[in-house]
N, C-alpha and C positions, 0 to 999 in steps of 0.2 A: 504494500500500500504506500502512496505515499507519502510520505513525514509531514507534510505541511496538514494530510490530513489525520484528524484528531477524534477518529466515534468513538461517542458515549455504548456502553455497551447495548444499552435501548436502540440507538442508532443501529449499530451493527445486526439486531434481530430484525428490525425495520426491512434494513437491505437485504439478511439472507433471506428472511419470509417472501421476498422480490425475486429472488435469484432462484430457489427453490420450487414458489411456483410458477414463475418460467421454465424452470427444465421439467416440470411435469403435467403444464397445463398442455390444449388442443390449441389455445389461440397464442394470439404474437406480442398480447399485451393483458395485462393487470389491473381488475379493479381496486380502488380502496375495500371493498366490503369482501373482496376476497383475502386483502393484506389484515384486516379485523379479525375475520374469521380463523385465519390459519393461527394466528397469534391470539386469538383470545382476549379480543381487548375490544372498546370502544370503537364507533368509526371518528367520535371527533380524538379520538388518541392517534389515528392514523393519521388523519388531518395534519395535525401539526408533526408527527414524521416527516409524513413526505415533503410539505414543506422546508424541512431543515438537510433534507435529504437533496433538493434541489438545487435548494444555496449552496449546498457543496459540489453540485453541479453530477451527482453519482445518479441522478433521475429525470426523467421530462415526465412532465403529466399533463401538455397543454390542454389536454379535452380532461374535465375532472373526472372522468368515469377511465380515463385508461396511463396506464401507468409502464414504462418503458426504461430500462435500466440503458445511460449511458455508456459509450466504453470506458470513462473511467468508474462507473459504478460498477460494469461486471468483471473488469479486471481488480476491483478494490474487492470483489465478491468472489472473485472464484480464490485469491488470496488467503482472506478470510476463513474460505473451505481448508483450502491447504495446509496452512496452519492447526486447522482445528483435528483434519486428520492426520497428522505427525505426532500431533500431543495425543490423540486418541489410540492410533498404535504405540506409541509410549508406552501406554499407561496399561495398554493389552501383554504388552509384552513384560511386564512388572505381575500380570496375573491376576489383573482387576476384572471384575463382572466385566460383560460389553456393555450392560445399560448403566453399570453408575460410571464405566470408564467415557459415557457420549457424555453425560450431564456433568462430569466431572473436567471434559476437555471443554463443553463450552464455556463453562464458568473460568478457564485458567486461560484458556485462547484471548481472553477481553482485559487479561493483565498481562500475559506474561511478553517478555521483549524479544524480539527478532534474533537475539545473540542466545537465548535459550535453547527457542524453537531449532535453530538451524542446528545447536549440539545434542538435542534428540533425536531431529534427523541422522546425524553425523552417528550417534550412536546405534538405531534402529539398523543404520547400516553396518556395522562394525557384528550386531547380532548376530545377524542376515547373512553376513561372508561365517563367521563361525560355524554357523549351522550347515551350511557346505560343506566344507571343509571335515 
């Protein structure tokens, strides 16, 4: 992602619930009341997401019923994934359940620093060649 940009972890659920169901929805764009829905919350809580979502420039929603992830929104979103699934296999490969290691990697994905993340990586792989070997 880039450094300039700074999501609140509310943020970040905002944009994956976007990213999300765009790789799973039939159509090309996103309602509010389906970013509500997936998330569990309010539609005036989405409101003011996307909003701040926009200002960061990571969405377009000119028609208020469709909603559209920028390239820098799905490259700050597909990130976001990557991240999230590094610390997730971490945390599988430490021998956590796979449901509290998902809840446990989102919650750590919204603090932890880029210098972690890449020596979990770094490590998964050091596993990885072992287990070969």
């Amino acid at each position: 992602m880039n450094k300039d940009i700074k999501l609140t972890q509310s943020e970040k659920s905002y944009l994956m619930a976007i990213y999300n169901l765009n790789c799973t929805s039939d159509c090309s764009f996103i309602r509010p009341v389906d970013v509500a829905v997936y998330n569990h919350v309010s539609r005036p809580s989405v409101t003011a997401a996307l909003k701040r979502l926009k200002n960061e420039g990571l969405i377009d929603n000119t028609s208020q019923n469709r909603i559209v992830l920028t390239e820098k929104g799905l490259q700050s979103a597909k990130l976001i994934m990557q991240r999230f699934l590094i610390i997730k296999s971490f945390l599988k490969n430490m021998k956590i359940k796979n449901e509290t290691a998902e809840k446990d990697a989102w919650n750590i994905e919204h603090d932890v620093s880029n210098q972690t993340v890449e020596k979990m990586s770094l490590n998964l792989k050091c596993s990885e060649n072992k287990k070969v070997l």
